[in-house]
C-alpha positions as a Markdown table, in Angstrom:
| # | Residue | x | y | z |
|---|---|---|---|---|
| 1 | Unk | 15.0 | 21.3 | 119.4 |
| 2 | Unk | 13.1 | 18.0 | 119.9 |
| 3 | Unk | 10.0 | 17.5 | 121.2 |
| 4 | Unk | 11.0 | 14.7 | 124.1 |
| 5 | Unk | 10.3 | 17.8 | 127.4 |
| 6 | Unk | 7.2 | 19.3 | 125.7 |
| 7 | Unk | 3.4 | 18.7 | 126.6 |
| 8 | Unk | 2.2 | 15.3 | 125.5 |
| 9 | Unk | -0.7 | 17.2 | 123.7 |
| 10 | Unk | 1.2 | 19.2 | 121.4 |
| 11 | Unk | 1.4 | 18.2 | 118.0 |
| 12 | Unk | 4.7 | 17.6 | 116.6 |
| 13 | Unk | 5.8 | 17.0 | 112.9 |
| 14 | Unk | 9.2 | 16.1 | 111.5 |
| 15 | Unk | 11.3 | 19.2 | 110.8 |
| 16 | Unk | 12.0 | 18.4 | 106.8 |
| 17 | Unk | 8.1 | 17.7 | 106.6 |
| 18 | Unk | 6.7 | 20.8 | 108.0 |
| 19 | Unk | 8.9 | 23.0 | 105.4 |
| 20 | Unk | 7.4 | 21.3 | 102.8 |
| 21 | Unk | 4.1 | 21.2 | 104.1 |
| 22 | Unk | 4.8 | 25.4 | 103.8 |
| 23 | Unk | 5.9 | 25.5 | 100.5 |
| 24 | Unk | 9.4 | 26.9 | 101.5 |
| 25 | Unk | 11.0 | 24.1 | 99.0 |
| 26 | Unk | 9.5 | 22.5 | 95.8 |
| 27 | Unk | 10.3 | 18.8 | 97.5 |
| 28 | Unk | 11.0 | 16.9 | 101.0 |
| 29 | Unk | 14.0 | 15.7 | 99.6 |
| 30 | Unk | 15.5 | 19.6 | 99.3 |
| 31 | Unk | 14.3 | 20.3 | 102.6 |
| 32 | Unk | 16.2 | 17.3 | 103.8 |
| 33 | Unk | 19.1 | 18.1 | 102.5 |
| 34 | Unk | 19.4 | 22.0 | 103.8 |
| 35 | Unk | 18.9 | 19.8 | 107.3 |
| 36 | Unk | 21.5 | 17.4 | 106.9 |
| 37 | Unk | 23.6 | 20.4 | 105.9 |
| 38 | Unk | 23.1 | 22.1 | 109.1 |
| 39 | Unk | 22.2 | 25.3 | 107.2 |
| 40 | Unk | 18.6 | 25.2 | 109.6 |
| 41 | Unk | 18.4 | 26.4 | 113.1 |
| 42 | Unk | 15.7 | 25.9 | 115.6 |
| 43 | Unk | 15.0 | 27.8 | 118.2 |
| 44 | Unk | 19.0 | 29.1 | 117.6 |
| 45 | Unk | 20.2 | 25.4 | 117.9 |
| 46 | Unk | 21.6 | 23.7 | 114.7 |
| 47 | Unk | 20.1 | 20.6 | 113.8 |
| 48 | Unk | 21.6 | 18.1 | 111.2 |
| 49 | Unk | 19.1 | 15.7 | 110.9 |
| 50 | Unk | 15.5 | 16.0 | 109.2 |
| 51 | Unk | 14.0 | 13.5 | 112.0 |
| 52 | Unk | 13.5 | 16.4 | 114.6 |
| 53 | Unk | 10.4 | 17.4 | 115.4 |
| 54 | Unk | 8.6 | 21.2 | 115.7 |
| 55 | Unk | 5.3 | 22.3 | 117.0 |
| 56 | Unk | 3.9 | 25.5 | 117.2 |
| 57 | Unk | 5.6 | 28.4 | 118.5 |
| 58 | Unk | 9.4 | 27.2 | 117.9 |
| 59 | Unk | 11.4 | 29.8 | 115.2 |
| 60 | Unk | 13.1 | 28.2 | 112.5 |
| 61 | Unk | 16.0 | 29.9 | 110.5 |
| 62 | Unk | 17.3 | 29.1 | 107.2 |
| 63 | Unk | 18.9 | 30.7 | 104.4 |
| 64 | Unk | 16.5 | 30.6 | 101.1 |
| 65 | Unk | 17.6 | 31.7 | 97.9 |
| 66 | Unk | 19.9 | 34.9 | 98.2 |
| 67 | Unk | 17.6 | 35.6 | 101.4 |
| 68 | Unk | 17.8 | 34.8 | 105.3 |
| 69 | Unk | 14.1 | 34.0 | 106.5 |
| 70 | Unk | 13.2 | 33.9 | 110.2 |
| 71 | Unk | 10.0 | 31.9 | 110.5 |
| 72 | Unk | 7.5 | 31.2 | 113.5 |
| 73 | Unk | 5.7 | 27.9 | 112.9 |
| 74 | Unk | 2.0 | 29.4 | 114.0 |
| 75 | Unk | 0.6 | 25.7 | 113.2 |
| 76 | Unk | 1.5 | 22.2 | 112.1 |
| 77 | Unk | -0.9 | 21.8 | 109.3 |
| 78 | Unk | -2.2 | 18.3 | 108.5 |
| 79 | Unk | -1.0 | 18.5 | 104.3 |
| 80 | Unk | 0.6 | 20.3 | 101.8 |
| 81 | Unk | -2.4 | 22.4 | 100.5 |
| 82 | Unk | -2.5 | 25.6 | 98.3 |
| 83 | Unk | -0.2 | 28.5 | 98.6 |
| 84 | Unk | -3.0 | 30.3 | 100.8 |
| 85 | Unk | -3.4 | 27.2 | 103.6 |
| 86 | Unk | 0.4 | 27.3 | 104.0 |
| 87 | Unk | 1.0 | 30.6 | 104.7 |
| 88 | Unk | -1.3 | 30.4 | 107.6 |
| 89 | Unk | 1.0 | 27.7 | 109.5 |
| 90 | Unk | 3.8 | 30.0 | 109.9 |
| 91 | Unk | 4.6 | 34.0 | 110.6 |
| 92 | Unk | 7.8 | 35.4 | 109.0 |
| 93 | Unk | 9.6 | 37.2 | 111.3 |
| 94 | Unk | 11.9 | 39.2 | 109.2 |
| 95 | Unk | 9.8 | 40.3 | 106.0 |
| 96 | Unk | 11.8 | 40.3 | 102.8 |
| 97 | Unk | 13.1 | 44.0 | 101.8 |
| 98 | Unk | 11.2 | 45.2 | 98.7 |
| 99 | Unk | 14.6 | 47.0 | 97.5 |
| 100 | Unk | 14.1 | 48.5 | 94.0 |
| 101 | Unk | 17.5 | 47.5 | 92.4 |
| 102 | Unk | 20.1 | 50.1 | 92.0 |
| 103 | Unk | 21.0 | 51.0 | 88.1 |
| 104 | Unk | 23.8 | 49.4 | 86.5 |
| 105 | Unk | 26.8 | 52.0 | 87.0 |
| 106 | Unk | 29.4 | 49.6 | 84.8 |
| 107 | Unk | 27.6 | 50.6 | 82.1 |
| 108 | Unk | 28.9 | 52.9 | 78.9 |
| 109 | Unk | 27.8 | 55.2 | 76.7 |
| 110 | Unk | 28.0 | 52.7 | 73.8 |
| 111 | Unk | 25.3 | 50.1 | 75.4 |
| 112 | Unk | 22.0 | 50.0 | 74.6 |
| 113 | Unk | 18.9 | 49.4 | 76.4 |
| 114 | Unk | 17.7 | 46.1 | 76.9 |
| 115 | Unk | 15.1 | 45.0 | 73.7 |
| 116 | Unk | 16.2 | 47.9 | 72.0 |
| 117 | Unk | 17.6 | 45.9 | 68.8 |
| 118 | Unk | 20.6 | 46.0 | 67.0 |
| 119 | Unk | 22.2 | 49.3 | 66.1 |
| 120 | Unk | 22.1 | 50.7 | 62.4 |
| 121 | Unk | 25.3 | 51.3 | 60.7 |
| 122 | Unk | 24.4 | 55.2 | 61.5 |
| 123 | Unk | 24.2 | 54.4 | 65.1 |
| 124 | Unk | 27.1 | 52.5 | 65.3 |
| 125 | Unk | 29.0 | 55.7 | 63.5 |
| 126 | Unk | 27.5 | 57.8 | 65.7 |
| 127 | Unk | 29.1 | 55.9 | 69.0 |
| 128 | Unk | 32.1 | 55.9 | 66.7 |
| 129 | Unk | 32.3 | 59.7 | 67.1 |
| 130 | Unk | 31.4 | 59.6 | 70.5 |
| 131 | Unk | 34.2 | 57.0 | 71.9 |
| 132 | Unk | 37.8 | 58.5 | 71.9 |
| 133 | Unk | 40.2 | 57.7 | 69.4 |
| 134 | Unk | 42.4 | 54.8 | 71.0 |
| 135 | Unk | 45.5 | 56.2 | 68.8 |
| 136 | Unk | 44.9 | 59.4 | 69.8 |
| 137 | Unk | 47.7 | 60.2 | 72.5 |
């Protein structure tokens, strides 16, 4: 978790800084507050405050979006450069699934596809033939 036992060499940086500095959130402020939320483990410990440090090598876990990422911080980094230069200081360690998404099965046979327009009046008489009768018994 902190830095304090680790070799005086090895560069540390604040915890809410560094996920910044890798474009995981648009601001430091966000980052903080997933922190101070104690949604962020380090090296499987829980932290609550954005003041702890990381250096190279420690394994951060954090919930992003709908997603779980397990990161390996490969490198501090010295800014927040372009997308490229920040995806160097870290190695994900559980890739995102590239899941095609299933097919809608709640839909019915009287929707229409997406961008397909509004329906004439002879389409709408022709799902009018096609839905049962609700008076029929």
């Amino acid at each position: 978790m902190s830095s304090d036992r680790a070799e005086p060499s090895a560069p540390t940086l604040r915890v809410d800084k560094w996920l910044w500095f890798a474009r995981f959130f648009k601001s430091r402020n966000i980052a903080t507050k997933l922190v101070q939320a104690r949604k962020l483990r380090i090296n499987s410990v829980p932290v609550a405050k954005a003041s702890v440090t990381v250096k190279a090598g420690d394994v951060l876990t954090f919930q992003q979006q709908k997603s779980i990422r397990v990161i390996r911080i490969v490198d501090i980094g010295t800014r927040r450069g372009p997308a490229s230069e920040a995806q160097s200081l870290y190695e994900d360690l559980a890739p995102l699934e590239t899941k095609k998404p299933e097919p809608d099965k709640t839909r019915t046979s009287g929707q229409r596809e997406p961008g397909a327009g509004r329906p004439t009046k002879a389409d709408r008489r022709a799902l009018d033939k096609l839905r049962p009768d609700p008076e029929d018994p």
